[in-house]
N, CA, C and O of each residue as an XYZ file, in Angstrom:
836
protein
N      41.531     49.337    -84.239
C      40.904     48.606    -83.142
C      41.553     48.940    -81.802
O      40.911     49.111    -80.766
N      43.205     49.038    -81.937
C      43.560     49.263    -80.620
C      43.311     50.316    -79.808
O      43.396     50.374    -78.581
N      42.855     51.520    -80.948
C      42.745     52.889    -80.245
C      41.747     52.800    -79.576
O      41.736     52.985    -78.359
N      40.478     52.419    -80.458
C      39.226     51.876    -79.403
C      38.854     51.055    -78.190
O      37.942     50.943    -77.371
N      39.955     50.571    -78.479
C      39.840     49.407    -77.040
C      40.477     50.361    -75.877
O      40.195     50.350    -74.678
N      41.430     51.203    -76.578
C      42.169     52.109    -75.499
C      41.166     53.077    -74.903
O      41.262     53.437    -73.730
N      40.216     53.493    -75.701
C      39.374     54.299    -75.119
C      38.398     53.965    -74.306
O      37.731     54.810    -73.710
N      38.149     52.241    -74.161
C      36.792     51.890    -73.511
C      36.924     52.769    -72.153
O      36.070     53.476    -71.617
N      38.166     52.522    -71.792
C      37.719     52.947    -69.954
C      37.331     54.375    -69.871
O      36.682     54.906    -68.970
N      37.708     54.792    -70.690
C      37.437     56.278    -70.540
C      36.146     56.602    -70.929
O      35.628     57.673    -70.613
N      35.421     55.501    -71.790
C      34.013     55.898    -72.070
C      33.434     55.301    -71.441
O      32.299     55.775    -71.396
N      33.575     54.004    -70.553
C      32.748     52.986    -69.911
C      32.934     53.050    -68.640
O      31.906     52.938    -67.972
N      34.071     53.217    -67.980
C      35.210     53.058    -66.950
C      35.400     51.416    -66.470
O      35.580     50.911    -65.362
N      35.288     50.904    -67.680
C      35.638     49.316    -68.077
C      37.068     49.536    -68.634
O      37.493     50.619    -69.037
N      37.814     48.267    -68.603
C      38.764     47.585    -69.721
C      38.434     47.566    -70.829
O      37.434     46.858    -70.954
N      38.871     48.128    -72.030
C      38.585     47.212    -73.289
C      38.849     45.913    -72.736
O      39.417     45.546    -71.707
N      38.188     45.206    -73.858
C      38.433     43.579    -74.250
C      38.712     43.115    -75.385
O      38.156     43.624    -76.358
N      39.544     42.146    -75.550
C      40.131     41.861    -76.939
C      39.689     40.389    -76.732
O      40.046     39.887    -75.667
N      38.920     39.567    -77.639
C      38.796     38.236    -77.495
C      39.044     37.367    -78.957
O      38.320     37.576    -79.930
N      39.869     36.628    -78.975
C      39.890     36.066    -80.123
C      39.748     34.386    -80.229
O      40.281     33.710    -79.349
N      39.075     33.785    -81.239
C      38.905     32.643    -81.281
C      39.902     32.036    -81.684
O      40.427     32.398    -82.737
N      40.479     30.831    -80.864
C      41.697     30.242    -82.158
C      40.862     28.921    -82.016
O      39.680     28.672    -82.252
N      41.807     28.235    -81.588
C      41.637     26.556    -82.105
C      42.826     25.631    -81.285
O      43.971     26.048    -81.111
N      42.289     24.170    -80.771
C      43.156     23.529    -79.904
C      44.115     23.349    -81.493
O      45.213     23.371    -80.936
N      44.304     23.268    -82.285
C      44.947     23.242    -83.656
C      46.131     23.992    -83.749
O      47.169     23.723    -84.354
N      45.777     25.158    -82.934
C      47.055     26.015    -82.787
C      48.230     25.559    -81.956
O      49.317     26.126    -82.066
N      48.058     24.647    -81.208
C      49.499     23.353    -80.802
C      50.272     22.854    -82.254
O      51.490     22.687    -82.325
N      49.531     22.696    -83.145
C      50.537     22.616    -83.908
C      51.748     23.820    -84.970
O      52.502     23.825    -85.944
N      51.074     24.861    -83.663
C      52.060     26.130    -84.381
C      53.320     25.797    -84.875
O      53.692     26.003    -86.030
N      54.076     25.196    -83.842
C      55.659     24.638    -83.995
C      56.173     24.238    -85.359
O      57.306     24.344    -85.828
N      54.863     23.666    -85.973
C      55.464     23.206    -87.485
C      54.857     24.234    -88.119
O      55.545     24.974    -88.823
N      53.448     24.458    -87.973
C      53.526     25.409    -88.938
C      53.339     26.931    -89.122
O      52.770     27.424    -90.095
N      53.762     27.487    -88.305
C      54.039     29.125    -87.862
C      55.604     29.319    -88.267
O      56.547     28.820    -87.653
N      55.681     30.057    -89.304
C      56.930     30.570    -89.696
C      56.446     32.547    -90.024
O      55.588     33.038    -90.757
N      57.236     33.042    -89.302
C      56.833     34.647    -88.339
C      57.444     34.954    -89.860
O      56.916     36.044    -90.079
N      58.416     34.578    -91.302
C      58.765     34.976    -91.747
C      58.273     34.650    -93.462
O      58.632     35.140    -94.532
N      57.634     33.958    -93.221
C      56.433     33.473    -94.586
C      54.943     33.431    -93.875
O      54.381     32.341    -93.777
N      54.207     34.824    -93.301
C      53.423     34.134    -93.044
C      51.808     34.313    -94.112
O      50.670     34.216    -93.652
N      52.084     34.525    -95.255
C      51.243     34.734    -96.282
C      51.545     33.598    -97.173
O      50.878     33.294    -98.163
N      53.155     32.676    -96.524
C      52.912     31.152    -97.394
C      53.049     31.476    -98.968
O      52.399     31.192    -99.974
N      54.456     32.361    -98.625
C      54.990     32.678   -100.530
C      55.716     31.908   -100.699
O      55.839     31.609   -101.887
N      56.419     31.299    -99.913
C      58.095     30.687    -99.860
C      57.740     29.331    -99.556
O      58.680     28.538    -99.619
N      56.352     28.757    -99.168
C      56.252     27.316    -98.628
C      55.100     26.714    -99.256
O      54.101     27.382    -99.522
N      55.209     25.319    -99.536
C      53.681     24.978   -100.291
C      52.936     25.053    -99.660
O      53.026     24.470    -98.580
N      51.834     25.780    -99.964
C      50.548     25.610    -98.811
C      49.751     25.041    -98.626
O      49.018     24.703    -99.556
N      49.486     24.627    -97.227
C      48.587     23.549    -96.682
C      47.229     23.906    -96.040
O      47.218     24.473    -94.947
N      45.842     23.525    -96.816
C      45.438     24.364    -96.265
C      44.967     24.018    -94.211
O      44.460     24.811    -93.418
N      45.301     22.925    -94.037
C      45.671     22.511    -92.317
C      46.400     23.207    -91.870
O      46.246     23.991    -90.933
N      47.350     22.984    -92.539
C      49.221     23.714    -91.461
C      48.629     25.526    -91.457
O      48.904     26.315    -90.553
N      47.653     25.921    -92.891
C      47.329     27.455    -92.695
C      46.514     27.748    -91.747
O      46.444     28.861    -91.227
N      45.758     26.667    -91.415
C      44.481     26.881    -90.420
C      44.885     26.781    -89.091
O      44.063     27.115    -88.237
N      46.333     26.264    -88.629
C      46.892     25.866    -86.829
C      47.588     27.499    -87.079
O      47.370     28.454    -86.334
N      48.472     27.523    -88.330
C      49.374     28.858    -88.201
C      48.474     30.086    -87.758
O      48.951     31.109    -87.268
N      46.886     29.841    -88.021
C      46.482     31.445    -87.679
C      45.668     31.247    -86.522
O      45.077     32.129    -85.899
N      45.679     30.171    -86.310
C      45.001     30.316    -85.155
C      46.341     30.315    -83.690
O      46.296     30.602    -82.494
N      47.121     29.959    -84.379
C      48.371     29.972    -83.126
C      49.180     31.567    -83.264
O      50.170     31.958    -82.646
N      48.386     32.267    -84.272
C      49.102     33.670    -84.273
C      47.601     34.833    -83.582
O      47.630     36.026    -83.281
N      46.604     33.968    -83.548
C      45.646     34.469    -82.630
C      45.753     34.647    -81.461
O      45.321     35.667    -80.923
N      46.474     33.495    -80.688
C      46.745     33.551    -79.480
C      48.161     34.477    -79.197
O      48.322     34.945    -78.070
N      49.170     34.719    -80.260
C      50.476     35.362    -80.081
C      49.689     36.584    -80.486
O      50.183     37.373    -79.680
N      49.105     37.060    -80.939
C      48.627     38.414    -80.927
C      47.959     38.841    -79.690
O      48.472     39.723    -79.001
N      46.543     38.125    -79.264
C      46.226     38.217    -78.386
C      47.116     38.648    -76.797
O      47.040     39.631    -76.060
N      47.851     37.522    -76.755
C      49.194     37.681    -75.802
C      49.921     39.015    -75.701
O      50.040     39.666    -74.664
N      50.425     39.368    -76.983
C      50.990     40.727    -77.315
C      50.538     42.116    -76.336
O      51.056     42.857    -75.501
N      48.953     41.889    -77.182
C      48.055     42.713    -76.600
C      48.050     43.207    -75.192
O      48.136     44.403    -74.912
N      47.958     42.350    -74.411
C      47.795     41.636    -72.971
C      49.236     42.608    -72.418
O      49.150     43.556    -71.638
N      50.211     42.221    -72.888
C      51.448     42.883    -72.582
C      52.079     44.347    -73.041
O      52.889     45.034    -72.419
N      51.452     44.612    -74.331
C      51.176     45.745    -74.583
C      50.465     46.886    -73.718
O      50.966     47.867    -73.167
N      49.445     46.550    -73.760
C      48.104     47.205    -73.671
C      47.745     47.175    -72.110
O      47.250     48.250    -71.771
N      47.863     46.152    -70.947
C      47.516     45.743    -70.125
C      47.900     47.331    -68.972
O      48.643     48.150    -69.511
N      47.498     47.624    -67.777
C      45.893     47.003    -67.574
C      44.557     47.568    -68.787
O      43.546     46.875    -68.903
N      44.693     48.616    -69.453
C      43.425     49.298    -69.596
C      42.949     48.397    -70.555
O      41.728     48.435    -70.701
N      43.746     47.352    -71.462
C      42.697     46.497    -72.118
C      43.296     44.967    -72.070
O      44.433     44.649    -72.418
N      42.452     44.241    -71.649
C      41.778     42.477    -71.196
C      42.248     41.996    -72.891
O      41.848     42.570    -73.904
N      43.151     40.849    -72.853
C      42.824     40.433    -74.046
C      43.774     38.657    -73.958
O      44.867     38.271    -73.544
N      42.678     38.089    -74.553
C      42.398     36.753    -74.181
C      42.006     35.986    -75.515
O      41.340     36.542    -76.388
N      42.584     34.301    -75.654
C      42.083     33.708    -77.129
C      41.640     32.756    -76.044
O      41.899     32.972    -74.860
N      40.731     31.327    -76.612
C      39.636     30.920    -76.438
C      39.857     29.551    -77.421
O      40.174     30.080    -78.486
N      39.865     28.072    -77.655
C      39.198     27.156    -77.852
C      37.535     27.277    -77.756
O      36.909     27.407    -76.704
N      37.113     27.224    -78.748
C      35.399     26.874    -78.782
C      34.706     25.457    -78.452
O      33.503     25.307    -78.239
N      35.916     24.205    -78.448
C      35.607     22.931    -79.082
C      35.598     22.601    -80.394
O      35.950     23.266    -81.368
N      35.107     21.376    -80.310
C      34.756     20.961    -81.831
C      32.905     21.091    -82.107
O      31.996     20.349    -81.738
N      32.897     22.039    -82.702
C      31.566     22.636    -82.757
C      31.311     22.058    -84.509
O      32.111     21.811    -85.412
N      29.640     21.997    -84.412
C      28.978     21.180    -85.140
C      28.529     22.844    -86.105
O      27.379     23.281    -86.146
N      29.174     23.207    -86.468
C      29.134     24.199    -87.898
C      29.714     23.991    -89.496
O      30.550     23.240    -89.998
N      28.869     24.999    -89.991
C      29.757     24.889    -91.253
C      30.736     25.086    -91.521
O      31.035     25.368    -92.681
N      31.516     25.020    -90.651
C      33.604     25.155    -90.707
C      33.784     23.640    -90.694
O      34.952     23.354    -90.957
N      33.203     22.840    -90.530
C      33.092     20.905    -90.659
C      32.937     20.373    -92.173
O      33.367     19.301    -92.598
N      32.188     21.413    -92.935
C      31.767     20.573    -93.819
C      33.011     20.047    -95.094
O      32.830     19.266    -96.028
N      33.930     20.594    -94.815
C      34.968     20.159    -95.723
C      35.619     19.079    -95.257
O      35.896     18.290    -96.161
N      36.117     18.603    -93.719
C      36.716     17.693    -93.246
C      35.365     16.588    -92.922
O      35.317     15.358    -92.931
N      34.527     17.435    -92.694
C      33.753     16.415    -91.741
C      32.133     16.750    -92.185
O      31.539     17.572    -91.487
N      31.436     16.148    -93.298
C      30.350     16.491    -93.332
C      29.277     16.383    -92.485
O      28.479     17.240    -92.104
N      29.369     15.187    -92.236
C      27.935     14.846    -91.371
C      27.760     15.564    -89.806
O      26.861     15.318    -89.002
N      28.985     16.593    -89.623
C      28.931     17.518    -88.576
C      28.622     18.981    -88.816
O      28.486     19.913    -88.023
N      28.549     18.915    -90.176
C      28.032     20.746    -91.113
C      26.710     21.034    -90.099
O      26.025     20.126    -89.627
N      26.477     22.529    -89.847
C      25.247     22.266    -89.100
C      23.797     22.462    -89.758
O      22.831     22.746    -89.050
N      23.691     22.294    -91.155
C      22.674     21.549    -91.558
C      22.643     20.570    -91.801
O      21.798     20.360    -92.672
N      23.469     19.198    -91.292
C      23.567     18.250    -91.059
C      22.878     17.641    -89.308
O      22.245     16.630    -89.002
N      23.323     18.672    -88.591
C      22.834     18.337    -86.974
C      22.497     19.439    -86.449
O      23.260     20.327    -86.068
N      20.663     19.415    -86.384
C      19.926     20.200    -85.926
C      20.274     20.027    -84.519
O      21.328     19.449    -84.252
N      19.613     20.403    -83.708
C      19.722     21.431    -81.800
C      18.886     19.415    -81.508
O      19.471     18.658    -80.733
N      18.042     19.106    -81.992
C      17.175     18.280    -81.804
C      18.199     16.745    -81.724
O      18.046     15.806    -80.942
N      19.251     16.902    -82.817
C      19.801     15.722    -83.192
C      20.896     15.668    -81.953
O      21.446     14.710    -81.408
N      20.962     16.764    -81.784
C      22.264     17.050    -80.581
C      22.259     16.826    -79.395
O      23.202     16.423    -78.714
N      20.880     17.144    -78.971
C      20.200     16.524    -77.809
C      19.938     15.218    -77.993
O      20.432     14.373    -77.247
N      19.514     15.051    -78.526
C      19.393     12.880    -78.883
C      20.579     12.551    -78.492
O      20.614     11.579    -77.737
N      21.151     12.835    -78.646
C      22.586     12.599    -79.128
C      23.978     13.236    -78.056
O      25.195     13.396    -78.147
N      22.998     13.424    -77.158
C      23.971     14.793    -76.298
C      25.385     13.468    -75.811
O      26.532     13.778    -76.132
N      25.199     12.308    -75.184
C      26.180     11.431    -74.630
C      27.196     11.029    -75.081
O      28.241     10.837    -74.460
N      26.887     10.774    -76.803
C      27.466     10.223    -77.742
C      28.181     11.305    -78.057
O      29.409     11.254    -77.994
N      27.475     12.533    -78.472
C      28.644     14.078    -78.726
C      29.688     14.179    -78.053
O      30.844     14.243    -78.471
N      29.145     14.205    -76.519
C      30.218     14.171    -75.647
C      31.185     13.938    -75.969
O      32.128     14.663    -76.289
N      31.013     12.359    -75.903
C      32.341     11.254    -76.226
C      33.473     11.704    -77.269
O      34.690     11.545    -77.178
N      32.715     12.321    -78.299
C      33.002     12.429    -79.226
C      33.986     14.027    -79.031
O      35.037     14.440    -79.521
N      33.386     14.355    -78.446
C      33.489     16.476    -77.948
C      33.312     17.011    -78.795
O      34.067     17.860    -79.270
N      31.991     16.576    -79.334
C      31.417     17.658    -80.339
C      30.539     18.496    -79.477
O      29.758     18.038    -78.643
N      30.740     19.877    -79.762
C      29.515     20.668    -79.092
C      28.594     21.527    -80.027
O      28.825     21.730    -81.219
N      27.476     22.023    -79.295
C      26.751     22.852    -80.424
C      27.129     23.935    -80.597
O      27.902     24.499    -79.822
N      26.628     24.490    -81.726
C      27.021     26.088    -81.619
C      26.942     26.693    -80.542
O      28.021     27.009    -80.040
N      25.818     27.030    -79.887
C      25.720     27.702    -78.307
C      26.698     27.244    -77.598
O      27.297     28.207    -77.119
N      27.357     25.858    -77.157
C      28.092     25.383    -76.484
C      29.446     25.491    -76.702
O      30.332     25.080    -75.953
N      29.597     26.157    -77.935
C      30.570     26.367    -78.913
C      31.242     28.346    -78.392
O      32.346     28.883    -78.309
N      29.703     28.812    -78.162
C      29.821     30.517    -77.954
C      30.549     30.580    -76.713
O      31.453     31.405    -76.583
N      30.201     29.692    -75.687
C      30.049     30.179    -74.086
C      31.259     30.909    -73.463
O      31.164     31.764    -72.583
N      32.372     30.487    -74.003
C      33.590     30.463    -73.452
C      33.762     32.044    -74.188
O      34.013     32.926    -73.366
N      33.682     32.382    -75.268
C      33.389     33.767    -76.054
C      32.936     34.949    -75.098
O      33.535     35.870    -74.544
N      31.005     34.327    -75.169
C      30.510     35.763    -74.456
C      30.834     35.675    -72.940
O      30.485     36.617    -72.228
N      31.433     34.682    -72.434
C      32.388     34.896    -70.936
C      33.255     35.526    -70.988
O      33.355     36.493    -70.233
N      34.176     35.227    -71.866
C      35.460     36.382    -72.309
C      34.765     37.743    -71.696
O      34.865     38.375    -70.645
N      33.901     37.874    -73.087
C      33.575     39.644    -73.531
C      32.534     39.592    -72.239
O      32.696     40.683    -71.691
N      31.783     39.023    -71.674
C      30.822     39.817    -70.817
C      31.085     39.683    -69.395
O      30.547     40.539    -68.693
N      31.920     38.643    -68.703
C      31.707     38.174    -67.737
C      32.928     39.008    -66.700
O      34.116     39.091    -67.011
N      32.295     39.605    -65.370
C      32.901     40.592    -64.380
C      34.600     39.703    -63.591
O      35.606     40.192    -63.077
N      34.185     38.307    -63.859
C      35.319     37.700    -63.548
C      36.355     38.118    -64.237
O      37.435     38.570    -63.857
N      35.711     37.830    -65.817
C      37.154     37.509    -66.369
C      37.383     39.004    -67.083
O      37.910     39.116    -68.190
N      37.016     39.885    -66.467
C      38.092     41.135    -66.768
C      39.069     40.903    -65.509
O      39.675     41.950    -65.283
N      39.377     40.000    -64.724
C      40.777     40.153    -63.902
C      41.580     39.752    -64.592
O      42.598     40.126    -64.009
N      41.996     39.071    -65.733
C      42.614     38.055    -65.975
C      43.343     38.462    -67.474
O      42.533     37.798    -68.121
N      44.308     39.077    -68.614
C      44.669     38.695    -69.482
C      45.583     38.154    -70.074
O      46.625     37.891    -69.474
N      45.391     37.812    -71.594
C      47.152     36.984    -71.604
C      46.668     35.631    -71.482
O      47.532     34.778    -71.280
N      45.369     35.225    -71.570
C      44.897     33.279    -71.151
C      44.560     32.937    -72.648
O      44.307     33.681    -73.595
N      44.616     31.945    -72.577
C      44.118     30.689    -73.708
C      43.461     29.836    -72.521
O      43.962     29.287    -71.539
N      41.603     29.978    -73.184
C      40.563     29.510    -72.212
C      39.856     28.383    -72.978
O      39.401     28.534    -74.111
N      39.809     27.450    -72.404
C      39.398     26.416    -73.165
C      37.591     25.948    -72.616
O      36.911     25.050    -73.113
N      37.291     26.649    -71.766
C      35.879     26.665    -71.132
C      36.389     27.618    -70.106
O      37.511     27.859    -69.663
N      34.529     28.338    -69.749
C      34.802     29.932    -69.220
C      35.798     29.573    -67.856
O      35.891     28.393    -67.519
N      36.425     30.476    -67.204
C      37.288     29.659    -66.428
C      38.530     29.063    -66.498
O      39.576     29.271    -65.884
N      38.196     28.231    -67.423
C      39.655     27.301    -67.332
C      40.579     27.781    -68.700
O      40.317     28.018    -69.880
N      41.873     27.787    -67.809
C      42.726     27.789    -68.914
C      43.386     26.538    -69.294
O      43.160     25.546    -68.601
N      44.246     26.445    -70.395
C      44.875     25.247    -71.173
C      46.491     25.925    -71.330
O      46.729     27.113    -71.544
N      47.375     24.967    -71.181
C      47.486     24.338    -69.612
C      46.869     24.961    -68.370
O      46.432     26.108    -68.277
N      46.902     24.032    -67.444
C      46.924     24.164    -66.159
C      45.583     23.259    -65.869
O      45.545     22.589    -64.837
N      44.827     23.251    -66.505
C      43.206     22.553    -66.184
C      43.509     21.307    -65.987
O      44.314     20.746    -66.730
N      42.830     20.580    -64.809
C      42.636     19.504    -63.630
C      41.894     18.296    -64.890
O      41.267     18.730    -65.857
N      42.088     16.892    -64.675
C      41.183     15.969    -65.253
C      39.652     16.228    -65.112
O      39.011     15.908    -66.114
N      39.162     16.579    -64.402
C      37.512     17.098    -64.215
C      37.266     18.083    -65.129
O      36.298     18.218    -65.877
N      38.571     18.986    -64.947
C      37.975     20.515    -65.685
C      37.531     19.577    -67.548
O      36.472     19.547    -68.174
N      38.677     19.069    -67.805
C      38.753     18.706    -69.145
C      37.825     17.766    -69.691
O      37.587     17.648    -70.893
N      37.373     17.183    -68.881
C      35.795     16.513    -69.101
C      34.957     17.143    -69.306
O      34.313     17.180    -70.354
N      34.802     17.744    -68.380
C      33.281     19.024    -67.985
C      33.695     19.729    -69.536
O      32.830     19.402    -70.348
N      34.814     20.634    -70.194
C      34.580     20.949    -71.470
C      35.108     20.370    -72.391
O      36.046     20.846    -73.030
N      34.507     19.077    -72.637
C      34.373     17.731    -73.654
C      35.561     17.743    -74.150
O      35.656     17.515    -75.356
N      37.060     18.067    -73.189
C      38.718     18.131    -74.227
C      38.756     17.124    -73.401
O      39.088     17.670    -72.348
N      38.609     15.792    -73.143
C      39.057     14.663    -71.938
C      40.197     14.422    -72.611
O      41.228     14.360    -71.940
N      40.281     14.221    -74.180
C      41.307     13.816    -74.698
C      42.578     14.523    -74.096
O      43.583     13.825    -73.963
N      42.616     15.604    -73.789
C      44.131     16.373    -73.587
C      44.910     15.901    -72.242
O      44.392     15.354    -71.268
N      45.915     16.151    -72.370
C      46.783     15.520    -71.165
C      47.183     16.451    -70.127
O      47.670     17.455    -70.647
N      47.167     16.503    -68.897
C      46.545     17.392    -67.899
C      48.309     17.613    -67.469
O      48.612     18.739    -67.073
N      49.205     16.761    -67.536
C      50.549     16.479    -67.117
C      50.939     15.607    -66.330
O      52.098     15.212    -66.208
N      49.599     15.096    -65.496
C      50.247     14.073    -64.410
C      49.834     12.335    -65.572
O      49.860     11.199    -65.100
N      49.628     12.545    -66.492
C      49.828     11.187    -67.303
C      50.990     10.652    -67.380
O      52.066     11.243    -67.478
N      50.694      8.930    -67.316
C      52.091      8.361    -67.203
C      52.938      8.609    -68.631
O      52.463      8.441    -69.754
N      54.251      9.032    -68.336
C      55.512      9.430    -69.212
C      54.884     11.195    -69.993
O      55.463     11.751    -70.927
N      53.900     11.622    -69.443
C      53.627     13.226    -69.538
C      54.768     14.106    -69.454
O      55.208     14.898    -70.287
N      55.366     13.673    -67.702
C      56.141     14.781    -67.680
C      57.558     14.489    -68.296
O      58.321     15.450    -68.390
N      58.024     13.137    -68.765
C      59.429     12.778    -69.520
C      58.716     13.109    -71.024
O      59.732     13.589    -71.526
N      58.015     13.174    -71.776
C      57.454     13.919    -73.233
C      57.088     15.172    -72.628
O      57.204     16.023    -73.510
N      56.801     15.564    -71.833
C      57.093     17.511    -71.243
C      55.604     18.065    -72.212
O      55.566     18.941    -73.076
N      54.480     17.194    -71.690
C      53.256     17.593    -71.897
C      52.040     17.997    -71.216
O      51.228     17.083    -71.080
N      51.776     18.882    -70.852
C      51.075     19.646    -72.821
C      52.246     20.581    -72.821
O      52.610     20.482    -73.992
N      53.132     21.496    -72.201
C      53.630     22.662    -72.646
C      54.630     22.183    -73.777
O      55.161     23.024    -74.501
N      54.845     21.058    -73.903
C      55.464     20.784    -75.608
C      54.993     21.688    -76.655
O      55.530     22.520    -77.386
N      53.549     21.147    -76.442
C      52.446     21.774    -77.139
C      52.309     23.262    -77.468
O      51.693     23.706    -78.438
N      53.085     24.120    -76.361
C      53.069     25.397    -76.921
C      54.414     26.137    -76.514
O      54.536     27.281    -76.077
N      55.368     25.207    -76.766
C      56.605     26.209    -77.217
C      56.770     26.946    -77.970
O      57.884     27.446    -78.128
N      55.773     27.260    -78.664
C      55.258     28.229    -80.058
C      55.225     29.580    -79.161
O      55.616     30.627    -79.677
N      54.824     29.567    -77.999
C      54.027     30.604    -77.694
C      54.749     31.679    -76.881
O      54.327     32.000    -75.770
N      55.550     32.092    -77.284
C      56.885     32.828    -76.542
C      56.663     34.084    -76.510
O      55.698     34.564    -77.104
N      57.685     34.964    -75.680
C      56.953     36.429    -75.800
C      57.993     36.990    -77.160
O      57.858     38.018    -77.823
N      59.140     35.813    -77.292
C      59.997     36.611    -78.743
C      59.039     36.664    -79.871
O      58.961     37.748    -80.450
N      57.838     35.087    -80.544
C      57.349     34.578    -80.973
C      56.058     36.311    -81.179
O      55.730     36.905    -82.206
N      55.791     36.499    -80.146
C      54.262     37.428    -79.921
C      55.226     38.669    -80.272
O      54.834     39.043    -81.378
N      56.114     39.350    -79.938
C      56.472     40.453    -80.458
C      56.850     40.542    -81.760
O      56.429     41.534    -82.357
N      57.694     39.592    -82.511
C      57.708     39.055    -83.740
C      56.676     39.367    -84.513
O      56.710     40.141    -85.470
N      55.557     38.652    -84.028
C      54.456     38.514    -84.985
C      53.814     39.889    -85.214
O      53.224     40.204    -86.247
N      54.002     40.722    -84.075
C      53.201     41.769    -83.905
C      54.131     42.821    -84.864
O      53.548     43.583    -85.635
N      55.249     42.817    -84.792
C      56.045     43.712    -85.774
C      56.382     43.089    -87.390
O      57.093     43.567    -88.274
N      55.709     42.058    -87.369
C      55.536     41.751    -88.780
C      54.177     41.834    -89.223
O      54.089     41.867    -90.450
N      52.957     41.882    -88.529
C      52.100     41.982    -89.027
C      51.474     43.846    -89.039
O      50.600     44.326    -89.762
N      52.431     44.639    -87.808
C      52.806     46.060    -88.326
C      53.022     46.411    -89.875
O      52.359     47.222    -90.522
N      54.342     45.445    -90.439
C      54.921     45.997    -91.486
C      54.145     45.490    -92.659
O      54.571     45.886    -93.744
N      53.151     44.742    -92.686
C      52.632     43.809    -93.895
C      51.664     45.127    -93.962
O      51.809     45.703    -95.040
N      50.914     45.625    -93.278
C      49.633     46.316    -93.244
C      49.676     47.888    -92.952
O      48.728     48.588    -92.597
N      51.262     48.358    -93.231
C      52.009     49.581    -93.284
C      51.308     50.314    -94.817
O      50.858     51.454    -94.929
N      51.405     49.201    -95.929
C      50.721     49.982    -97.225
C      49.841     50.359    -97.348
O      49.589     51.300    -98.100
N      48.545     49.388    -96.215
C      47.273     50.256    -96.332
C      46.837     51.064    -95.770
O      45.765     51.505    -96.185
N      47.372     51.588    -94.699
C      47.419     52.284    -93.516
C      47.638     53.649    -93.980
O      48.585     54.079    -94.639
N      46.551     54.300    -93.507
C      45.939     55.750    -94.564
C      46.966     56.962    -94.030
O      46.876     58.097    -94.498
């Protein structure tokens, strides 16, 4: 993949782009991202703690990339929300999306909100902004939580407008004595991203033709 991305400019006279989906889930890297079990031989496995660990090694790869690779290739991870798909139906059925048609969602658009459920489409946006949008080839190395905004740094408005109201912006009272959100991603280091990147080198050394 990387060689290709290396080549976009030369075939496009674009950036590659690297976009990867993680998950606001990946805050809980801290517990469960270990750079040295990360196939979960040595630890009981959870399948939660497996689902924050890869999505918080999405964003340390991504990152990598960014610092690697940068300028000739863009590379950026992404929050979708809490989207109304079949990645729900194990925690959360009645959000599977043959559970909630486009129709039910719209009925329903106020109450979703509240809730920050979004639809699939509402779920993509922040994605095909990544990969298509002339802005955001200035920019790599972000965790985007709606097109635009990154996480940290996004304003109380921003975090409404993409249904995360829940998250804490930093100026919440006792925010900055609990040292939040970047609590939240002390995971995300550049020792953490080179780490990962030279262990996930050596795991995938055997198949490598």
């Amino acid at each position: 993949l990387v060689p290709q991305l290396r080549g976009c400019e030369a075939r496009t006279g674009r950036a590659g782009r690297l976009v990867a989906c993680s998950s606001l889930g990946s805050a809980a890297g801290g517990t469960a991202l270990d750079l040295s079990d990360l196939d979960w031989r040595r630890r009981k496995y959870s399948g939660w703690l497996g689902y924050c660990a890869s999505k918080a090694c999405n964003v340390l790869m991504t990152d990598e990339v960014a610092r690697r690779e940068g300028p000739r290739v863009v590379s950026n991870s992404f929050h979708p929300g809490s989207v109304a798909t079949n990645l729900t139906r194990s925690i959360a059925p009645g959000l599977a999306v043959e559970n909630v048609t486009e129709k039910k969602i719209a009925d329903n658009a106020a109450m979703l909100a509240r809730l920050s459920i979004r639809s699939a489409d509402q779920g993509a946006k922040t994605h095909v902004w990544l990969s298509t949008a002339e802005e955001a080839g200035g920019v790599s190395g972000g965790f985007f939580i709606d097109p635009g905004v990154q996480y940290p740094g996004a304003t109380r408005e921003q975090l409404i407008a993409a249904t995360d109201w829940f998250l804490p912006t930093g100026r919440e009272p006792l925010a900055p004595q609990l040292r939040l959100p970047e609590r939240l991603f002390e995971w995300r280091t550049e020792a953490n991203a080179s780490g990962l990147w030279a262990q996930s080198m050596e795991m995938i050394e055997p198949f490598r033709a």
